[in-house]
N, C-alpha and C positions, 0 to 999 in steps of 0.2 A: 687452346683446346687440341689442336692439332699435335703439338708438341707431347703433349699430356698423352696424349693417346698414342704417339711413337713410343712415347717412354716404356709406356705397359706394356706395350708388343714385343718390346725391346727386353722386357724384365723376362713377361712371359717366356721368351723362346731362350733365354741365357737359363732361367730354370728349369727348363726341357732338357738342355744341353748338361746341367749340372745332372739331370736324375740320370742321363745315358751314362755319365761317366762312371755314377754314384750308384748304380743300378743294382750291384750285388747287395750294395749294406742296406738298403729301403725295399730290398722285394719283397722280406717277410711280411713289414708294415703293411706294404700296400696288399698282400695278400688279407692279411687281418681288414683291414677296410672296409676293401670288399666284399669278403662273407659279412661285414656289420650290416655295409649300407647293403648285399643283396638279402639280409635280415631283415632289415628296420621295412626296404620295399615290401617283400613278401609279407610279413607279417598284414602291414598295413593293406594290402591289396586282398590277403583272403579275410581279412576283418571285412570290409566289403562285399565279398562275399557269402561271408557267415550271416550280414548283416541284410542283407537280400533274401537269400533262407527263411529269416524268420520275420522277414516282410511279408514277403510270400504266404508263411504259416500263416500268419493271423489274417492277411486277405483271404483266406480259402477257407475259414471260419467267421469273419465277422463282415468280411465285405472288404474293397478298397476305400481308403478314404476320396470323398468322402461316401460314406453312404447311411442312406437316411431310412431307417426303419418308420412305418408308421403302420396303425393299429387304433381299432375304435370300438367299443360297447356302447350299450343303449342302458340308463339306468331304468326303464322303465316309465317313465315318468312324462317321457313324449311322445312324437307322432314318428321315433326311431325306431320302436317297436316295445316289445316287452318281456322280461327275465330273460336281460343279455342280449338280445336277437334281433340282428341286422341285415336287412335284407340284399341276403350273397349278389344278386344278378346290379343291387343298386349301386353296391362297393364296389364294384368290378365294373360299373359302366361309369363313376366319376374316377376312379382309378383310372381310366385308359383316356376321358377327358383331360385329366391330370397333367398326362404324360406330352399331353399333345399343345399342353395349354401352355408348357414351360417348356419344351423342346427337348427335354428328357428322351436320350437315347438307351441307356441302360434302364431299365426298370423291371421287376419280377416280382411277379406272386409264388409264394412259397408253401407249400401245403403241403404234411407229412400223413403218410398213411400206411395200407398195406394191401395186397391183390393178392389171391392166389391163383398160384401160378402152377400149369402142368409139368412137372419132370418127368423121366424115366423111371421113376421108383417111386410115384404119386404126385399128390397136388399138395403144394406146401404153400403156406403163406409167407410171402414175399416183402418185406418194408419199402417202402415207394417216395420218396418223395419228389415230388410236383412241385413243376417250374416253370416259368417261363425261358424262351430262346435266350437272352441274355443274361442269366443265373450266369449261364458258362463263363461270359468272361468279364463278370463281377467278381466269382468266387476264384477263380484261377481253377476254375476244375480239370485236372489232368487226365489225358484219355491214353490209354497204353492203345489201344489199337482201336481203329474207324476215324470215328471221327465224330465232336461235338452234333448238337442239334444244329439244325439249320432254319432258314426261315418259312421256307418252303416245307419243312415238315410236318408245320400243323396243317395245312393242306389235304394231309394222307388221311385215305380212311383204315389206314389197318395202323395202329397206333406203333408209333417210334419207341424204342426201349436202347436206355446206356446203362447197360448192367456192370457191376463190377466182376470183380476178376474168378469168385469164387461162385457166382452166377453163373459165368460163360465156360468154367471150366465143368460145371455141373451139366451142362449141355452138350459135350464133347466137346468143349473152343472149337467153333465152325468156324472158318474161314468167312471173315465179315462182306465179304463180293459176293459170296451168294446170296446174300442176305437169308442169313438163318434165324426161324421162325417160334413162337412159343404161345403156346394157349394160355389166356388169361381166365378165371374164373374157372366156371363145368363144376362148381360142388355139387352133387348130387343131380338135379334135372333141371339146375342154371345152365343158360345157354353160354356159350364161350365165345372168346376174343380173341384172333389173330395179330400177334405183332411182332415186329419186326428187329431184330437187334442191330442196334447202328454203329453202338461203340462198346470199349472196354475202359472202366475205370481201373487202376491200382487198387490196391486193400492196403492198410497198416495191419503192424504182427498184429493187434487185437481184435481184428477183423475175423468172425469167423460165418457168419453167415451171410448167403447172398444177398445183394438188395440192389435198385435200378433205381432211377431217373425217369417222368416220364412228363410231358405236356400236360400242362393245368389240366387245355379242357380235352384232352384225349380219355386223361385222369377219370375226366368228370362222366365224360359221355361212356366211359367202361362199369363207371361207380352206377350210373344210370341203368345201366341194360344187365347190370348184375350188381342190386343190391346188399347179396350176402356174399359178395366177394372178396371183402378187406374191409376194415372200418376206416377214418377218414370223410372230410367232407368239405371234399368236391365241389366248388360250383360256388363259393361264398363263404360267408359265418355260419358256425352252427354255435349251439348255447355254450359257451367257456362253462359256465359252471353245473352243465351236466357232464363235464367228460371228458367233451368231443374235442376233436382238433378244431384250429383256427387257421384262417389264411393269413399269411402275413405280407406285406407287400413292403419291398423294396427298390429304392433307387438312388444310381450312384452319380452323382453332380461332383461339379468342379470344388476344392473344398473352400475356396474365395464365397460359395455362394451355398452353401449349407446355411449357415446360421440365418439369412436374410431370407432363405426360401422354408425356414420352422414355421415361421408365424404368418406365411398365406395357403400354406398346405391346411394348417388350421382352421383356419377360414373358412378356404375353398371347401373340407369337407362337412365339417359344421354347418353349413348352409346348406348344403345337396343334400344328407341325411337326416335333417331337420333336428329338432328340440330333443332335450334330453339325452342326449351322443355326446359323448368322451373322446374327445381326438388324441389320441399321442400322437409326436412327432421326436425322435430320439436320434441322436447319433451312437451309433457302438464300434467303430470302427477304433483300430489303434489308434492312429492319431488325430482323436476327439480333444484329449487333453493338454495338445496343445504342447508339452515335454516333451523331449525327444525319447522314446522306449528304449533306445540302445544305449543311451550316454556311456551306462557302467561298461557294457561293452567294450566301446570305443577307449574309456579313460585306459581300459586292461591292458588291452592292444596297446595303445600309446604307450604307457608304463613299460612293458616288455620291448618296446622298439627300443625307446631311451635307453633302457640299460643295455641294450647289445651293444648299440652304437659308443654309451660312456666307455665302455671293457674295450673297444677297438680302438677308439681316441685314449687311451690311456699306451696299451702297446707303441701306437707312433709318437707320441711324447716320447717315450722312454729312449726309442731307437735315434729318434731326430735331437737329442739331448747329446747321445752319443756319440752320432754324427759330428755333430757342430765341433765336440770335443778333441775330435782327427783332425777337423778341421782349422784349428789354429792358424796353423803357419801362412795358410792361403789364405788366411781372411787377414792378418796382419800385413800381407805383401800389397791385396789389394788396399789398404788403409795408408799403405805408403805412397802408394802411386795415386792417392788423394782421394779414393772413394770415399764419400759421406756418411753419417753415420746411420742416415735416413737412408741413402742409399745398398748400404749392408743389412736394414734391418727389411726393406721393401724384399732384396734379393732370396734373403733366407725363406721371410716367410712365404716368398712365390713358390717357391722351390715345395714345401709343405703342400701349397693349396693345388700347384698344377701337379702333386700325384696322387692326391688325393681323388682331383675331379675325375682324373684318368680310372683311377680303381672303381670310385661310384660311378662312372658309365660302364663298366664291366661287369660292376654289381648289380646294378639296374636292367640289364641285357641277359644276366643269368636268373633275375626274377622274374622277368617277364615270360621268360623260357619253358620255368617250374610252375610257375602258375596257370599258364595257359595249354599246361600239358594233359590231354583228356585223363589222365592217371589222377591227379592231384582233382581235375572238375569230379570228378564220379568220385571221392573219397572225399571229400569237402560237401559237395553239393548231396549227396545222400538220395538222389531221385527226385528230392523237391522244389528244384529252383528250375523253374520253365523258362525265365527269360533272364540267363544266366549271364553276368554284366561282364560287359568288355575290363579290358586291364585297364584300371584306374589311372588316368594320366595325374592326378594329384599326387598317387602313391610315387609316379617316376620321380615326379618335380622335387616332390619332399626326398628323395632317395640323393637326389641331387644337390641338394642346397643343404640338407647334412652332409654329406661329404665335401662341399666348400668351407662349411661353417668349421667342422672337426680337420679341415686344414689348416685353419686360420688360428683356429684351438692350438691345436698341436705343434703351429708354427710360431706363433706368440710367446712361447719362451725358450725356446732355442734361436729366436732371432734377438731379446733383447741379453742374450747371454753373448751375441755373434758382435753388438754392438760394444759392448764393454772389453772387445780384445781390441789391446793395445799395436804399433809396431814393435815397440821394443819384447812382446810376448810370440814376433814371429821370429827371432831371433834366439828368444831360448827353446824353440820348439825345431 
């Protein structure tokens, strides 16, 4: 073992000494290399990337996995009630047993509606949707300025508001430390709501009207004390099939324990709501189906690395072909003074893989560089990726063992070319 392993070190540092000598004729190569494997790295490092992006996207639309929609109607028919209608304060008081019963940290009631709200140039109606504190980092919702809900905010009597961007610039963009203020309701001799703005959402370009965020029951207790303020309903179920909105409630568990936690949520609320109640329980999150969403992604990516990499292992073939070719005389000399043939073909092709490795850690060091530079984050990542992933150390590894592999490549037949020279062909050379 021991021996074995002087041998290598031995190979090793004689093909160090051969690339210093040989340095001019392999610098193109190993330039080519380089730009492959600092290719093949970068490629694979912002596919991970890209690939967070639109993890991201579909968290801040469907939820993270896992996460578990559930939803219930009454057909009439029992002591649930009747034409649809569930009674809101019952939903919301085994909802939050629920939570308690399974140790559910994320969990949120969802409810969409609308408030109007006082501007400088009138009272406009406002799209609202009602959440709970934990919506925020279920859905990855992004705050340009203040800051999410907090837990201590349902506490407040003048109701928390995270308007977005086109809200708060309708306001003057107030400076969020003052806490800048907005009346809710006041349609004609409805009395009005003071609240409080805490944060700023982003818009997308199809964004063109304002709209907020605001606490279920803040929602509720505004929708109460002005009910021609916005429609919306506040407070529980109202009839699906007159119209109205619905609460929806959500929560996000570990995805090991989705499937096994469908059929006691079932249970659990079928029995608290009594007879004739429709429980769903549903996953919608992207990875419900169990597939991987990015595959084709990923294969892309992979596809485009390999070919940079084949185009660069081909240039060092060509030159190390060439090499070997100038080569002659010195490798007939050495085959006199009784080097082996194993011996000649071990040498050449170290020679290949120790410049190669030298290039891909130079490639790997200039991708890590490119990728991690805020220029390429903000032009890659497009404002959507909040918890934007460190530099993949899979992409280095892989960056690295292509560039061993495409030494060994490229050194593979100019080493058994290196073996088939004779002494007598140091002599005609």
């Amino acid at each position: 073992m021991k021996r074995a392993l002087t041998g290598f070190v031995g190979a090793v540092l004689e093909a160090w000494q051969e690339l210093r000598i040989h340095r001019t004729r392999v610098l193109l190569s190993l330039i080519g290399v380089a730009v492959a494997v600092c290719s093949l790295t970068t490629v694979v490092a912002l596919g991970a990337i890209v690939q967070q992006a639109n993890e991201e996207l579909s968290e801040r639309s469907s939820g993270r996995p896992a996460t578990l929609y559930l939803s219930a109607y009454s057909d009439g028919t029992g002591t649930g009630g009747g034409s649809g209608e569930i009674d809101g304060e019952l939903m919301d008081a085994t909802w939050a047993d629920t939570l308690e019963r399974y140790d559910v940290t994320y969990g949120s009631r969802v409810l969409s509606g609308s408030q109007n709200v006082g501007f400088v140039d009138g009272i406009v109606p406002v799209g609202v949707q009602a959440v709970d504190q934990p919506y925020g980092e279920m859905h990855r919702v992004r705050v340009s300025e203040g800051a999410w809900f907090t837990p201590g905010d349902a506490l407040q009597l003048a109701p928390r508001l995270i308007v977005n961007q086109i809200f708060w610039e309708r306001i003057g963009s107030p400076d969020l430390a003052t806490h800048p203020t907005v009346k809710l309701g006041g349609q004609g001799a409805q009395p009005t709501t003071i609240a409080v703005v805490t944060g700023v959402t982003p818009v997308a370009s199809y964004e063109t009207e304002p709209s907020m965020f605001m606490l279920v029951d803040q929602f509720a207790a505004v929708q109460a004390a002005d009910p021609t303020g916005g429609g919306g309903g506040a407070g529980g179920f109202v009839d699906p099939f007159a119209g109205g909105a619905q609460t929806q409630y959500e929560m996000w568990v570990p995805p090991a324990l989705a499937e096994p936690l469908i059929p006691l949520l079932q249970r659990d609320f079928t029995a608290a709501l009594g007879e004739g109640v429709q429980v769903d329980v549903f996953r919608q999150d992207f990875a419900q189906y169990g597939d991987d969403p990015f595959l084709v992604t990923k294969l892309v990516v992979g596809g485009i690395a390999v070919l940079v990499l084949l185009l660069g292992a081909l240039g060092l073939v060509n030159i190390a072909l060439v090499t070997v070719k100038q080569r002659v005389r010195e490798i007939g000399i050495r085959r006199s003074f009784g080097a082996t043939a194993g011996r000649v073909f071990f040498a050449v092709m170290m020679e290949s893989v120790v410049a190669t490795v030298a290039a891909g850690i130079a490639g790997v060091v200039a991708a890590v560089l490119v990728v991690q530079s805020p220029w390429v984050r903000d032009l890659v990542g497009q404002g959507m990726i909040t918890d934007f992933p460190p530099f993949p150390v899979d992409a280095a590894l892989l960056g690295l063992v292509a560039a061993t592999a495409v030494g060994a490549l490229a050194g593979l037949l100019p080493a058994l070319v290196a073996v088939r020279v004779k002494v007598i062909d140091a002599i005609r050379y």
